[in-house]
C-alpha positions in Angstrom: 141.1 -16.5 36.5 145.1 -15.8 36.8 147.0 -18.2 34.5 149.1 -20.8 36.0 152.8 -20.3 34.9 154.2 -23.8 34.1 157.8 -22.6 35.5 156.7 -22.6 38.9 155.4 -26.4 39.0 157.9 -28.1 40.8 154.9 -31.2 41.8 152.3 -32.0 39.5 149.8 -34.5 39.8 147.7 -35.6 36.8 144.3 -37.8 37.3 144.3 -39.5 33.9 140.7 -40.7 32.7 139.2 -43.8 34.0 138.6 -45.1 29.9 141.4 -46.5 28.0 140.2 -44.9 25.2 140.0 -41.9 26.9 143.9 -42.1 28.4 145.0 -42.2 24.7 143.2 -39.3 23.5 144.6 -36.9 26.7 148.2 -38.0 24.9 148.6 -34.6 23.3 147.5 -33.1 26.5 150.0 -35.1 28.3 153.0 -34.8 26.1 152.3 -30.7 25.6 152.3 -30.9 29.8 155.7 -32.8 29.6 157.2 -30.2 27.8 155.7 -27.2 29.4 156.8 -28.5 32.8 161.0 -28.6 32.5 161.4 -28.3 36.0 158.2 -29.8 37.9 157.6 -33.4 38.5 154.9 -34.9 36.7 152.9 -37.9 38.6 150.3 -40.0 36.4 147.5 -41.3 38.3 144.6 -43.5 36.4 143.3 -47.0 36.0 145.6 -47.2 32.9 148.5 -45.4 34.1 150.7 -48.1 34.2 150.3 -48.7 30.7 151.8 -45.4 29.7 154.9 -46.0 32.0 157.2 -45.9 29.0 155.8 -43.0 26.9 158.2 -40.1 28.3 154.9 -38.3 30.0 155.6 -38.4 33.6 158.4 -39.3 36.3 156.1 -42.0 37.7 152.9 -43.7 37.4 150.5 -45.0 39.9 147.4 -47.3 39.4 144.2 -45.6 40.7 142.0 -48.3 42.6 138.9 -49.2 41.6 137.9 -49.8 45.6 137.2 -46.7 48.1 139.8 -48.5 50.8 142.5 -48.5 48.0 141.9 -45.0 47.0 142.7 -43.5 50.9 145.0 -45.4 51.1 146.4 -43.5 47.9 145.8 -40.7 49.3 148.6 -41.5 51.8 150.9 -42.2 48.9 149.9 -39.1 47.6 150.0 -36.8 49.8 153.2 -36.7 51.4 154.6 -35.7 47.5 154.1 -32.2 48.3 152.0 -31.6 44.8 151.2 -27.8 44.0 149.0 -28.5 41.2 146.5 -31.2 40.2 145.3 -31.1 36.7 141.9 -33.4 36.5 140.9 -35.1 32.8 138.1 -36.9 34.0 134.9 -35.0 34.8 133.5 -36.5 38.3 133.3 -34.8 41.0 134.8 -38.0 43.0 138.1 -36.8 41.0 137.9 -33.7 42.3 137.2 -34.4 46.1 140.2 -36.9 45.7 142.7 -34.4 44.2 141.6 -31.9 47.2 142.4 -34.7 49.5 145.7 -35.2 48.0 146.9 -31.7 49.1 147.8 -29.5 46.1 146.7 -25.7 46.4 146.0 -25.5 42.8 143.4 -27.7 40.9 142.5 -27.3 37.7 139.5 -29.1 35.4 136.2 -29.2 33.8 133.6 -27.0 36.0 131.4 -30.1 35.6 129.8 -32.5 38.4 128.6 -29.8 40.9 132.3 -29.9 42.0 133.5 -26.0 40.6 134.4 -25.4 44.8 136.9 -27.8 44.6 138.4 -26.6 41.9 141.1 -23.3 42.3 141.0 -23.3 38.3 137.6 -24.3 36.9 137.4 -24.5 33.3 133.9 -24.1 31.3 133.3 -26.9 29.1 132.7 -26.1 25.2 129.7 -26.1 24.0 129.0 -27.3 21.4 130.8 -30.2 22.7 134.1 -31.3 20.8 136.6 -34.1 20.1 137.6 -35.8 23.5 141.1 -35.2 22.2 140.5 -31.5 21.6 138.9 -31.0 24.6 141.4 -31.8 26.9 143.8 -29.7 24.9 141.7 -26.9 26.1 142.7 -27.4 29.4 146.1 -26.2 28.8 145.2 -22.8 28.4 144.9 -22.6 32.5 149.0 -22.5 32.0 149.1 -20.7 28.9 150.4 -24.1 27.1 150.3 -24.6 23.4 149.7 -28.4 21.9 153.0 -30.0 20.0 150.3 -32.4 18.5 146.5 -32.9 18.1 146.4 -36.2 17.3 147.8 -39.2 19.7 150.6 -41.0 19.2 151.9 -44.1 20.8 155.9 -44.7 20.7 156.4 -48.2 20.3 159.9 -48.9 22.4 162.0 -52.2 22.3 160.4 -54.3 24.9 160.7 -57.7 26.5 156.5 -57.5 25.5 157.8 -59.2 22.1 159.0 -62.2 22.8 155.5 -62.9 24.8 153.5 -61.6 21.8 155.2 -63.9 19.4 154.5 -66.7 22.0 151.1 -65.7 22.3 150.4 -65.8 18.4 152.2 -68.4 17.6 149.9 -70.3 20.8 147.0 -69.6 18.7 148.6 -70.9 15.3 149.2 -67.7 13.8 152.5 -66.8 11.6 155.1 -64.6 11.5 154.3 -63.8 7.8 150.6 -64.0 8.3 148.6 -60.3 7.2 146.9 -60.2 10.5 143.2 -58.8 10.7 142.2 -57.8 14.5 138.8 -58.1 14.9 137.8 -56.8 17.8 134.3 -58.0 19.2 133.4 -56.5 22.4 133.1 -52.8 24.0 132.8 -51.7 27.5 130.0 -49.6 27.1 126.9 -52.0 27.1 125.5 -54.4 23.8 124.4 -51.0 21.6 128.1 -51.1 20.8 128.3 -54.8 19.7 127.8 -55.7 15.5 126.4 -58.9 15.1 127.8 -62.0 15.6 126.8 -63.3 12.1 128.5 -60.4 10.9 131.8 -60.7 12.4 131.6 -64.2 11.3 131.1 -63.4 7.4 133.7 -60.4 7.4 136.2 -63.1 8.5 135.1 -65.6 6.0 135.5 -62.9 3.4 139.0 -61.7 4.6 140.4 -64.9 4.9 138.9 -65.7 1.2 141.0 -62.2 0.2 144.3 -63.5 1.8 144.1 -61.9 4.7 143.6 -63.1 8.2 141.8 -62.9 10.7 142.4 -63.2 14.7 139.2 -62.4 17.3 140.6 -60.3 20.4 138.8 -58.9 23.4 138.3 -59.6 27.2 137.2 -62.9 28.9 133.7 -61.3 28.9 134.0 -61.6 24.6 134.5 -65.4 24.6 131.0 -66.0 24.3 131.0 -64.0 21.3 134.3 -65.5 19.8 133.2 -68.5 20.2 129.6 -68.2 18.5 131.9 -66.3 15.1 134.0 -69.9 15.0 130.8 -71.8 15.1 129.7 -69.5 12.2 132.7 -69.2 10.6 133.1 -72.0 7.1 136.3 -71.6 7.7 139.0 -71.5 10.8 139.4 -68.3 13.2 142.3 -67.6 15.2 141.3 -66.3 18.6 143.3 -64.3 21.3 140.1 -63.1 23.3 140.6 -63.1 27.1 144.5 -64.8 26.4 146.5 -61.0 26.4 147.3 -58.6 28.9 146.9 -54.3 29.3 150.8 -54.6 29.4 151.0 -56.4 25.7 148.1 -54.8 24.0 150.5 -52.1 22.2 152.7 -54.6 21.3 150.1 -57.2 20.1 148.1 -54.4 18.0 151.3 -53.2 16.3 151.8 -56.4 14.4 148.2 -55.9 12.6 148.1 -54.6 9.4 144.0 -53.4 9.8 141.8 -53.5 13.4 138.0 -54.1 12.6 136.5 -52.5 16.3 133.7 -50.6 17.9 133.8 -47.5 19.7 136.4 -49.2 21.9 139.7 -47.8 23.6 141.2 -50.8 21.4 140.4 -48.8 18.6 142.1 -45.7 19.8 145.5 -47.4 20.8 145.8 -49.1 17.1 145.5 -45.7 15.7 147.9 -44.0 17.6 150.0 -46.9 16.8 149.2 -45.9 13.1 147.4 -49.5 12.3 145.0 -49.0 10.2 141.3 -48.7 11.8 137.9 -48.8 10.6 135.9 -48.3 13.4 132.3 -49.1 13.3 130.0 -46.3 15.3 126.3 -46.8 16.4 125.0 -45.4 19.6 128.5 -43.0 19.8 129.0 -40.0 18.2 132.2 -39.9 16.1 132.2 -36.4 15.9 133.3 -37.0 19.4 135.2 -39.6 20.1 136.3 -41.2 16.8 140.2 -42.6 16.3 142.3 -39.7 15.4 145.0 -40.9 12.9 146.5 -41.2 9.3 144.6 -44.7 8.4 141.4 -44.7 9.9 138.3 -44.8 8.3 134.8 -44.4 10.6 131.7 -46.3 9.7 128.4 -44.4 11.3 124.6 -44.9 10.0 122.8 -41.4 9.7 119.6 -43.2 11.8 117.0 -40.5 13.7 118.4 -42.1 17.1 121.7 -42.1 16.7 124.0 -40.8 18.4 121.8 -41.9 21.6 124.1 -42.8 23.9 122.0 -45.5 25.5 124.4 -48.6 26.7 121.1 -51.3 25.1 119.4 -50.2 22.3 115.4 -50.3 23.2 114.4 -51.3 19.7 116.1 -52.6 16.8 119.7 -51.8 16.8 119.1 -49.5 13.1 122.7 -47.8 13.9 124.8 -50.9 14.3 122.2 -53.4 12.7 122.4 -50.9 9.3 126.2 -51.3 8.9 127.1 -54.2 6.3 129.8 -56.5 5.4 130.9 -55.4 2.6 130.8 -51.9 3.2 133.4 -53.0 6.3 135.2 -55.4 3.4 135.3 -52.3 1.3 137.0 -50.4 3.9 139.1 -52.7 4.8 140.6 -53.1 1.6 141.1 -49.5 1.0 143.3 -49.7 3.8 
């Protein structure tokens, strides 16, 4: 396969992954891309896309709908760019047949998905499999690129986002001076991900009891949850689930001192944000797809089913169900 030399890009179109957690860990990728292509244009396309807008990775940024009317019609945005080369993070073969619709003569990505025809510049997969973040580093050897960095990081710019962050604590009784402890309750992937309720509920009892404390975050689909740790809860629990936005999340997780999370894109942004993490793994491999950065700390449960990869767990939850409160206090406070 003849390399692609970066000087000659003058249009290049990314498709970032459809995972938030997944668009953080394809920053080195990104960045290493930004400053191997001087000359070309750089166009972001993903589900979180927008979200990056202000990271220096690409000249523009373009949602990528979740309906299959929204995506032709992208393809009319798309195409008239003129692209020469598509580089493709996520693994689907959907992404490639998309990328081939959008007109550049040189694609490049994972020979995954039955879709290696559509690709000018398929790239083997490792195997043994490797960290997300290292794996799409491999990527750049199709243009003979070298990573700057191999861990993401998140560049926290002045922003008009502050003044609605403030607002937004301040909304659910939380101070300025206040050592704020994220705890984040839900996870995209299915209920194998999710600690128990009763948990989160004494790990904020016991922060709040060490002078910490503690807000619940997560989506509308969380409140449930949230509300179920107050009810447990002896004593009072700030909540922000379902009340922020994509487009305040960096700004919001930068004013924690410590995120308690799953396996959750939320997890990966605080990290890259250099927040302190401890990230609690059950069904997941961390080996894969754990935070990358200088305070994180990974909790995982050597169980003979784990990693499964199952979104419900068909039995008793040993993975997330053997992960305690204090061990999670403990690693808290070494934080």
């Amino acid at each position: 396969m003849t390399p692609i030399d970066p000087g000659t890009i003058r249009q290049l179109v990314v498709r970032a992954p459809n995972w938030l957690g997944d668009s953080v860990m394809a920053l080195p990728t990104l960045r290493a891309l930004r400053a191997g292509v001087p000359r070309g244009q750089i166009t972001l396309v993903g589900p979180w896309a927008e979200l990056f807008s202000d990271q220096g990775v690409a000249d523009r940024v373009i949602a990528y709908p979740s309906r299959v009317t929204g995506r032709l019609a992208l393809t009319r945005v798309l195409r008239p760019l003129g692209a020469d080369t598509a580089l493709l993070l996520p693994n689907s073969f959907e992404s490639a047949l998309a990328a081939w619709r959008w007109g550049p003569r040189q694609r490049v990505g994972f020979s995954t998905d039955g879709r290696s025809w559509l690709l000018t510049h398929p790239v083997q997969r490792p195997t043994p499999r490797r960290h997300q973040v290292d794996e799409y580093l491999e990527l750049l050897s199709v243009f003979n690129l070298e990573p700057g960095e191999t861990a993401p990081i998140w560049k926290l710019l002045p922003s008009r986002a502050d003044g609605a962050v403030a607002a937004l604590l301040s909304g659910a009784g939380v101070g300025n001076d206040a050592r704020l402890v994220g705890l984040h309750l839900g996870a995209a992937f299915g209920p194998s991900k999710l600690w128990a309720v009763e948990r989160w509920a004494s790990l904020a009892a016991e922060l709040t009891r060490r002078g910490l404390m503690p807000v619940l975050l997560g989506s509308r689909r969380d409140l449930p949850q949230a509300l179920e740790v107050q009810r447990r809860c002896p004593t009072p629990v700030a909540s922000l689930v379902g009340r922020d936005a994509p487009s305040l999340l960096p700004r919001l997780l930068s004013r924690l001192t410590l995120l308690v999370a799953g396996d959750t894109g939320v997890a990966q942004l605080a990290a890259a944000l250099e927040v302190g993490v401890v990230a609690l793994f059950g069904p997941t491999d961390p080996r894969l797809t754990a935070p990358r950065g200088k305070r994180v700390l990974t909790i995982a449960k050597a169980v003979p089913c784990a990693p499964c990869f199952l979104s419900e767990c068909p039995i008793h939850h040993p993975c997330m169900g053997g992960i305690s409160v204090d061990e999670v206090v403990a690693a808290a406070l070494g934080l």
